[in-house]
C-alpha positions, 0 to 999 in steps of 0.5 A: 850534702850528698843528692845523689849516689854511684854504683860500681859493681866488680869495684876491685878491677882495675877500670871499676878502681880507676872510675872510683878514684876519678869520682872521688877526685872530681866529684861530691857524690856518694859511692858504692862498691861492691866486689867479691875482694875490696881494699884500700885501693878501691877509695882515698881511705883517710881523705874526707870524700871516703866518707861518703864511699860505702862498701859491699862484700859479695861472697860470688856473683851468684843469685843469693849473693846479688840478692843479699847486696842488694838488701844492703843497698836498699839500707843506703837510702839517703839518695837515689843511685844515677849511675851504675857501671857494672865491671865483671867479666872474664876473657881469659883464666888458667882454664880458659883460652879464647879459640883460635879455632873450633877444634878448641871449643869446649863446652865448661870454658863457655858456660864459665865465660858466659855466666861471666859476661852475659848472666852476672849482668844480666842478674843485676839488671833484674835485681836493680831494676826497682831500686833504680826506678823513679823519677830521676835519670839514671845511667846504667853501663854494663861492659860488652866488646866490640867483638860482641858485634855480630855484624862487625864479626869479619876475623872469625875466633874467641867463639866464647868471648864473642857469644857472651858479648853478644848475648850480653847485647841482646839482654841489654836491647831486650830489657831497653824495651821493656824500660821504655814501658816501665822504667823509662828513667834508665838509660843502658849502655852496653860500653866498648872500653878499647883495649886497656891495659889490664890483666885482662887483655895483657896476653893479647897486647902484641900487635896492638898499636901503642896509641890503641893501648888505653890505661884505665885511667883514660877510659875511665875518663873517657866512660864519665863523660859519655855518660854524662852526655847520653841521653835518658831516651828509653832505647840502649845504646852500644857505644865505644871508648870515642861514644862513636856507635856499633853496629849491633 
């Protein structure tokens, strides 16, 4: 019997994939993925754990779409949700480029990198908020970077990247207070995943050391024992791949 659920938003990348897979490799627990493209990739479709996976199409991650998931989320009542990972975010595309300098700032890469990475997050956490409200804990990650920091910001560059990131970190602490007020059974994580081995930061992977250079697989390993460990104690936590704190 199924007692509780998980939730993965932005379900089709490839870390959200991975943490799915290790769910429904070791856990009995219910599943819920939600994403613009979904497959069979995204669960063990024909095992007997897929029939406790439940699937979402969203058509964008504007607010209508949001608003519309989370009207198919509230049908999926039979047991409360404890955790949630929101996966979205964008570093690069055909048109957008981190900046190597301020000459290659451009004003609609950065309202596309931050609706990405600060505003779809953000909109989730808001429309969630009272289906996630109760009495049981329940983890809530969204992924930020470590160059998100501004305190650790030493190399300078990727103005976009590291604006939406920190932006993103601010929403989380904002909304943590909030909580402590009024739904003090969420925990946010604003999660630092290292450099993975994705689509994502494959045009960035030279200089990185190999043992620096995680699969998903690992991080997602790594993501679901720091949150099973975290604490539900009404503040956000910025943690990295290790669960080793950074500096805000």
């Amino acid at each position: 019997m199924i007692t509780q659920k998980t939730l993965i938003i932005g379900a089709n990348s490839d870390i959200g994939k991975a943490i799915s897979t290790e769910i429904e490799r070791s856990e009995n627990t219910g599943l819920i993925l939600i994403s613009r493209r979904l497959t069979n990739d995204n669960s063990a479709d024909g095992d007997a754990q897929s029939l406790n996976v439940k699937k979402i199409m969203v058509k964008d991650y504007q607010a209508q779409s949001i608003d519309q998931a989370i009207i198919e989320l509230a049908a999926y009542d039979d047991a409360p949700i404890t955790r949630v990972f929101v996966c979205n975010g964008i570093l690069h595309n055909e048109n957008v480029q981190p900046e190597k300098r301020l000459e290659d700032f451009d004003v609609e890469s950065f309202q596309q990198v931050i609706t990405s990475n600060t505003l779809t997050p953000m909109l989730w956490i808001q429309k969630l908020t009272s289906l996630l409200t109760g009495k049981l804990p329940c983890k809530f990650v969204v992924f930020s970077a470590r160059v998100g920091s501004i305190s650790d910001n030493r190399l300078g560059g990727w103005y976009s990247y590291r604006a939406s990131k920190a932006a993103l970190n601010m929403m989380i602490k904002t909304a943590a207070i909030e909580f402590a007020r009024r739904a003090k059974n969420i925990k946010l994580i604003a999660f630092h995943p290292g450099t993975t081995d994705t689509p994502l930061s494959k045009p960035f992977q030279k200089n990185v050391p190999s043992n620096k250079l995680f699969t998903s697989e690992f991080v997602a390993k790594q993501l679901l024992d720091i949150v099973e460990n975290a604490p539900v104690d009404q503040t956000a936590s910025y943690l990295d791949w290790e669960g080793k704190s950074i500096n805000w």
